[in-house]
N, C-alpha and C positions, 0 to 999 in steps of 0.2 A: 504494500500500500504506500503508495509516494507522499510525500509530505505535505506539496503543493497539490492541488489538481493539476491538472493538463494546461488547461487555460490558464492558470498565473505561474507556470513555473518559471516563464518567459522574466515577470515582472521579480522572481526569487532572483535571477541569475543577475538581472539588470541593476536589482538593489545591490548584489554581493560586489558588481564589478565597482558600480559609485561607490559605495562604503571602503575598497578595498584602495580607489584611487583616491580619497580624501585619508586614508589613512597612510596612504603612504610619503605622499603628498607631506605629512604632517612629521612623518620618522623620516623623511632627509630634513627638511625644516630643521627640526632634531638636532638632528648627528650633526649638522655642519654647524649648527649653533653652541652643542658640545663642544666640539674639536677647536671652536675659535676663541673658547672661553680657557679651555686646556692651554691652549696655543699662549694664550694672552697672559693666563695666569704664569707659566714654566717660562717667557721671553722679558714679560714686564714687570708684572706684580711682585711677581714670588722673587727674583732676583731685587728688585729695588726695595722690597721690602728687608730681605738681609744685606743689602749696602745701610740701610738707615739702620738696622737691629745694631750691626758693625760696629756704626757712627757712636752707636748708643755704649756701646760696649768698651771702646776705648774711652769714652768719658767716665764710667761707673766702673767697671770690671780691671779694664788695663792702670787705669791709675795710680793704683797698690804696686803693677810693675816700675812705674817711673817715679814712687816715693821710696822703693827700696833701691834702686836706682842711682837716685839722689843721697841715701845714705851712705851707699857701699861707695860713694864717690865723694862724700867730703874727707875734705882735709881735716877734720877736725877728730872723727871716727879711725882714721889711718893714722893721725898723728899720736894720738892717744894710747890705740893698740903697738904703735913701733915704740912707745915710748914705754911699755911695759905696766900700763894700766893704771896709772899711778893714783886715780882720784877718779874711785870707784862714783862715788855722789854728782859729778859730773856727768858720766855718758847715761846714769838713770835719771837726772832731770833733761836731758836730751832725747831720752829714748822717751818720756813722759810729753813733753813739749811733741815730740810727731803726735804720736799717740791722740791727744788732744788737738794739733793745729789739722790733721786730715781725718780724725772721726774713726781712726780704724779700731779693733776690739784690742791690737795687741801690736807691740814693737820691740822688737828685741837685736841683740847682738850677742854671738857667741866666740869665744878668742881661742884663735888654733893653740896660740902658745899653752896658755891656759887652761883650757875647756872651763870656760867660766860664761852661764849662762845666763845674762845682764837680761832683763828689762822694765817693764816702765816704772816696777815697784820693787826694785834692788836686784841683788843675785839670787836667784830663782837655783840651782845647781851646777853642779861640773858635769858635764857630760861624758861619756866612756864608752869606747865600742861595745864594750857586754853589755849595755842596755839596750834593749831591743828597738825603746822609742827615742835613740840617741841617733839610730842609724842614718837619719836622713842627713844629721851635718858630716857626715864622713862622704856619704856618699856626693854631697856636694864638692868636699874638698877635690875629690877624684875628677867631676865633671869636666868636662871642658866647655858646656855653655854657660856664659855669666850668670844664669838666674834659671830656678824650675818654680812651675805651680804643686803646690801638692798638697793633697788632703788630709788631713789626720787631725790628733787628738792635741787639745791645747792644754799644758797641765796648770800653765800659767792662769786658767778661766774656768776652772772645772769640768775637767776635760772634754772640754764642747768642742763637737767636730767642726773644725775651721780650714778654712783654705790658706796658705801659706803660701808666699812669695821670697822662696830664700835665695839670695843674692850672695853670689862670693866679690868678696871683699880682699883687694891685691895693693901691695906697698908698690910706691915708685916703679920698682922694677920687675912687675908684676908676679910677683910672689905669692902666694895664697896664707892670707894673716889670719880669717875669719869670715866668718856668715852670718849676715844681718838682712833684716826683711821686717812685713808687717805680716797679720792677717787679718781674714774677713772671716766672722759667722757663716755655716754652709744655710743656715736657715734666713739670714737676711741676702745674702745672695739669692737664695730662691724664691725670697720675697721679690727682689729685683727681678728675678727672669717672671716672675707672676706677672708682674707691672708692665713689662716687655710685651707678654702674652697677651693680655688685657686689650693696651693699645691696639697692636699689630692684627689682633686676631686669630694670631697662629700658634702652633706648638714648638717651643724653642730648649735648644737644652745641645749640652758641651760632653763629648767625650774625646778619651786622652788618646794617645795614639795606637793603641790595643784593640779601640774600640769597647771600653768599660766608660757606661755614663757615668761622667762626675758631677755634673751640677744640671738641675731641671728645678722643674714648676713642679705642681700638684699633680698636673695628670700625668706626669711619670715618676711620681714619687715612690710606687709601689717596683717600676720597671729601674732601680739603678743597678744594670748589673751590666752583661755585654749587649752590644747591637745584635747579635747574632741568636739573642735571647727572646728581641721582643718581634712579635710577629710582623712578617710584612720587611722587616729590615736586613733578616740577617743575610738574605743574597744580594741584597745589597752593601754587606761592610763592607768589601773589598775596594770598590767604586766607591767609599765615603771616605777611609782612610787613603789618600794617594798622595797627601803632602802638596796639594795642591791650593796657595791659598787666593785663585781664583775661582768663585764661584762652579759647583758643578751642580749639573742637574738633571732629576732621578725621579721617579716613580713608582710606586707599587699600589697591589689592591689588596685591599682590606675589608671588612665586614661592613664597613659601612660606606662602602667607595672607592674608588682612587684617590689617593694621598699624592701629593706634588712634593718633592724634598728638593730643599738644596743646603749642599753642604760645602763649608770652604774651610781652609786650614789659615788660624792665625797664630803664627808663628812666637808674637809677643807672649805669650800663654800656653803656647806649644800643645793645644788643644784644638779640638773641630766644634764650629757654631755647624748647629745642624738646623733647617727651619722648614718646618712640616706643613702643608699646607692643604684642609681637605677641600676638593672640589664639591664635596653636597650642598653645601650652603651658596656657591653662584651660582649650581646647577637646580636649585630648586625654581626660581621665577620659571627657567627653561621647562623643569619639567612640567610645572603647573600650565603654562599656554601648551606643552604638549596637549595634556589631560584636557583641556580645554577646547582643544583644535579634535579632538577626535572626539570629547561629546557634542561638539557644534558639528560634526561630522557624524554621528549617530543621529542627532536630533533631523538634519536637513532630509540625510538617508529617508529614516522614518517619515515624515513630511511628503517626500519624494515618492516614496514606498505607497502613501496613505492616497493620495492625490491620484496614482497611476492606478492603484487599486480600485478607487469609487469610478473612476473613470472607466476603466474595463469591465467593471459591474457593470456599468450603466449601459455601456453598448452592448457586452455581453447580451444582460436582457432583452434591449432592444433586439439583438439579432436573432434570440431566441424566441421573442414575442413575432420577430418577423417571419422567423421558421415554424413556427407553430399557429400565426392565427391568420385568418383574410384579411389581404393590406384593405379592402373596401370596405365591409363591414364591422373589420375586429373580434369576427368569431372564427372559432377555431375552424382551422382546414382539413381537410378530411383527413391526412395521414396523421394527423395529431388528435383525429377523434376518434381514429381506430384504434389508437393506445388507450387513451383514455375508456373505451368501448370495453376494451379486453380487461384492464384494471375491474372497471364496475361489475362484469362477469363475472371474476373471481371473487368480488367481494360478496355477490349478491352469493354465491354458492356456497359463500363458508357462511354467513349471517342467514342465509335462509329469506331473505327478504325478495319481494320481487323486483324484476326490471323491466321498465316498459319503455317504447323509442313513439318518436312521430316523427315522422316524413312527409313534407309537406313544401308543394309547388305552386310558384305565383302563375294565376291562371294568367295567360293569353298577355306573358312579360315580351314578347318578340314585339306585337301589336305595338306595346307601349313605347316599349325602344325605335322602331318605324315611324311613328306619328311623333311622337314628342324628343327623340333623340335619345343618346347612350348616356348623355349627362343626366338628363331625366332620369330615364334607368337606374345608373347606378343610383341617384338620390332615393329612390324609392325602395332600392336594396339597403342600403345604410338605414334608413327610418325603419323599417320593416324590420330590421335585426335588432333596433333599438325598441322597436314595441315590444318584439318577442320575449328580449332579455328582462323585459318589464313586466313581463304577465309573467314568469316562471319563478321557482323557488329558488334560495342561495345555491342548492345544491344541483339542484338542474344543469345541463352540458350543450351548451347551442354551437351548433356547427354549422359551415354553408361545404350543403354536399356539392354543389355543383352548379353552375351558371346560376339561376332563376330558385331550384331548390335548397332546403333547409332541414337537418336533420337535428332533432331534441332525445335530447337522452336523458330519462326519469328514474333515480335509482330510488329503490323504498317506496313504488307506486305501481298501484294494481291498475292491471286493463281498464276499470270501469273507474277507478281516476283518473287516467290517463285518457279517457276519452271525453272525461267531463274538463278536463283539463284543454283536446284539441278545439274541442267546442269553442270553447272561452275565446281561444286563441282567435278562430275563423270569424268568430261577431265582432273582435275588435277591430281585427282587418278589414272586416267589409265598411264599419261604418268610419275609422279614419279616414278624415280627410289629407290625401297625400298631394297635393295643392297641382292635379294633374288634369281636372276636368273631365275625371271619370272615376269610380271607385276599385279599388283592387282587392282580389277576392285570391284566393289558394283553396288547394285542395288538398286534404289531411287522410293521412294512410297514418293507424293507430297498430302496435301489436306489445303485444307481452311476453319477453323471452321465455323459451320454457326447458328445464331438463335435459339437458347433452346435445342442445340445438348449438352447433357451431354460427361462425359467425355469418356464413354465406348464407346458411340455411333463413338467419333469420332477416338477414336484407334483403333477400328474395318475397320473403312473405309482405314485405314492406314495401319494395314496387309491386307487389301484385294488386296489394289494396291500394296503392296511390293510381295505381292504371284505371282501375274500378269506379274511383272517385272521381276520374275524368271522363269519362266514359258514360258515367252516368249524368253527365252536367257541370260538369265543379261546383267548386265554392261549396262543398262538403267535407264530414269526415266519414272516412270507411276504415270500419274493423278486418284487422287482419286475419285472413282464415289459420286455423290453428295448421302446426305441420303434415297431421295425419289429413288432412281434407284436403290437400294441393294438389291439384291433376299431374 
């Protein structure tokens, strides 16, 4: 059983093709509206917003680089430590005076000769390679870059994990005397990269050259561990770490989209700014006129759909009323009243009830059409169909059998109604006036289907009595002989 009938599957396939080109229509729309947004975002956005993150970074971040910097380069710090320390209360109201004039948590200076671990509020310890949290200034001494970032525990602050900026510090002749530096809280530093976040809009955060985040915001507060840990990234470390500190730029998909990255190496910090950037938020306006373009594209379908539909109905019907009834009078045609004929058979057979026909011929319509014309004529067919359908019941079946004659089909009525019935008919006809200058009369042949009479059998009985009826004068009706009495 097909979906459609026959007659709309035309208007099915017609709606699929319109709905399939406004929809498609609307996914290039789309995609090239994605792609220029990607495009714009990985060439324009995303890059200029990590030059200005950069900008931001060297004012807030790198600064602790160029105030230890500044330390391990005065003359006052070298002159002090070559001179063998002499006036210990000096370099800790010095180290107290940074501390204070640049805001940082902590200032310190430790002396190679000595291991004497000076800062803001006196000698703090000696330091010793078998201490485990001494190692970083050994390891400085060894370096050969002037200064590293590095994370760890402050004992000087209770032991709150701080970023450190330790700087070697070299005599005249560059010698390695000591290491001095400041630090930052790791928790107001990631208040700083929060505030970074905030503005920018993005996901920002530094790791070292390993690929182990060291400083983020909140939403990677849970993720400090390697790149290669957190989803979506770790095929790309390889591509993040390259020592590159011009911008590169990267993408991956993730649960909730494509993520745009760029990552650059700054060197002053010897760490990677990395700066993540999801496309869902400029791809939503997009997707939403998608969604929009294809229910204004649903709706028009529909519209389109509804319109072609009543439309096709309408002629439909028409073509079927044209197939089915007389274009003259608008009663049904004969091959439409031979179904309808066989329908009421059947019904009359299983309900038991009777069925009775009239057949019935306008006397001496030639005469009519000769003297008064064809237009005449038909008018006098038209009214005449319209009297008929007027004297009979809703359920009654008026057909024009043939030129001049008319065949009535009475379901639920017996012979002797049905002939009180052609009676009726033939007085109204006679006394209408059909505005012709003469009256017009028919002659009526009545019969009563009966018991296993097929169809021929019983329209034979019914020209036999309309023959009868003329024959004997018109403008009567005549009962039709039952089957077994037929010569």
């Amino acid at each position: 059983m097909p979906i459609f009938p026959e007659k709309y599957r035309l208007l099915g396939w017609l709606s699929l093709l319109l709905l399939l080109g406004f929809v498609s229509t609307s996914l290039v729309s789309y995609m090239s509206s994605r792609d220029y947004i990607r495009k714009n975002i990985a060439e324009n956005s995303l890059p200029l917003t990590s030059d200005n993150i950069y900008s931001e970074i060297q004012k807030d971040i790198l600064r602790p680089v160029f105030i230890s910097s500044l330390m391990a380069h005065d003359t006052f710090v070298r002159d002090w430590l070559l001179a063998g320390e002499p006036d210990q209360a000096a370099i800790v109201r010095y180290l107290a005076e940074v501390k204070k004039k640049y805001g940082t948590v902590t200032s310190f200076l430790v002396s190679n000769q000595s291991g004497h671990y000076y800062y803001a509020d006196g000698l703090l310890k000696t330091v010793s390679e078998d201490e485990k949290r001494d190692t970083w200034f050994f390891r400085v001494r060894q370096m050969k870059e002037d200064y590293e970032t590095n994370v760890d525990i402050d004992m000087a602050n209770h032991d709150t994990i701080t970023i450190f900026i330790n700087h070697r510090v070299q005599d005249y002749d560059g010698n390695f005397i000591g290491a001095t530096g400041v630090g930052l809280t790791l928790d107001s530093m990631s208040r700083l990269i929060e505030t970074y976040q905030a503005r920018f809009n993005r996901v920002i955060y530094f790791t070292n050259t390993e690929g182990r985040v060291m400083l983020a915001g909140k939403s990677l507060s849970q993720n400090r561990g390697f790149l290669r840990g957190i989803p979506g990234l770790g095929e790309l470390e390889g591509q993040i770490l390259n020592h590159d500190a011009a911008p590169t730029q990267l993408s991956y998909e993730s649960a909730g989209g494509r993520v745009l990255v760029s990552s650059r190496f700054i060197p002053e910090l010897g760490w990677y700014l990395v700066v993540e950037q999801s496309e869902t938020e400029d791809m939503q306006p997009v997707q939403r006129v998608l969604l929009l373009n294809i229910a204004v594209a649903v709706a028009i379908t529909a519209l389109v759909l509804l319109i072609a539909w009543l439309a096709v109905r309408r002629y439909q019907a028409r073509l079927e009323r044209m197939a089915a009834h007389d274009a003259l009078t608008g009663c049904l045609n004969r091959q439409a009243f031979e179904i309808v004929f066989q329908s009421f058979v059947r019904e009359a057979q299983r309900s038991r009830k009777p069925l009775s026909a009239i057949l019935f011929d306008i006397d001496h319509f030639k005469a009519i059409n000769d003297d008064a014309g064809h237009l005449v004529g038909d008018a006098v067919l038209r009214t005449l169909a319209h009297l008929v359908e007027g004297s009979l019941r809703d359920s009654d079946v008026v057909a024009r059998w043939g030129g001049e004659e008319f065949m009535v089909l009475l379901p639920d009525c017996a012979l002797e109604q049905a002939l009180a019935l052609a009676e009726n008919l033939r007085v109204r006809l006679e006394h209408h006036d059909f505005s012709i200058g003469r009256p017009v009369t028919a002659s009526l042949a009545v019969a009563q289907a009966t018991a296993g009479e097929d169809e021929s059998a019983f329209f034979c009985r019914l020209d036999d009595a309309l023959y009868r009826a003329k024959t004997a004068g018109r403008n009567r009706v005549e009962e039709a002989l039952p089957a077994d009495s037929l010569p």
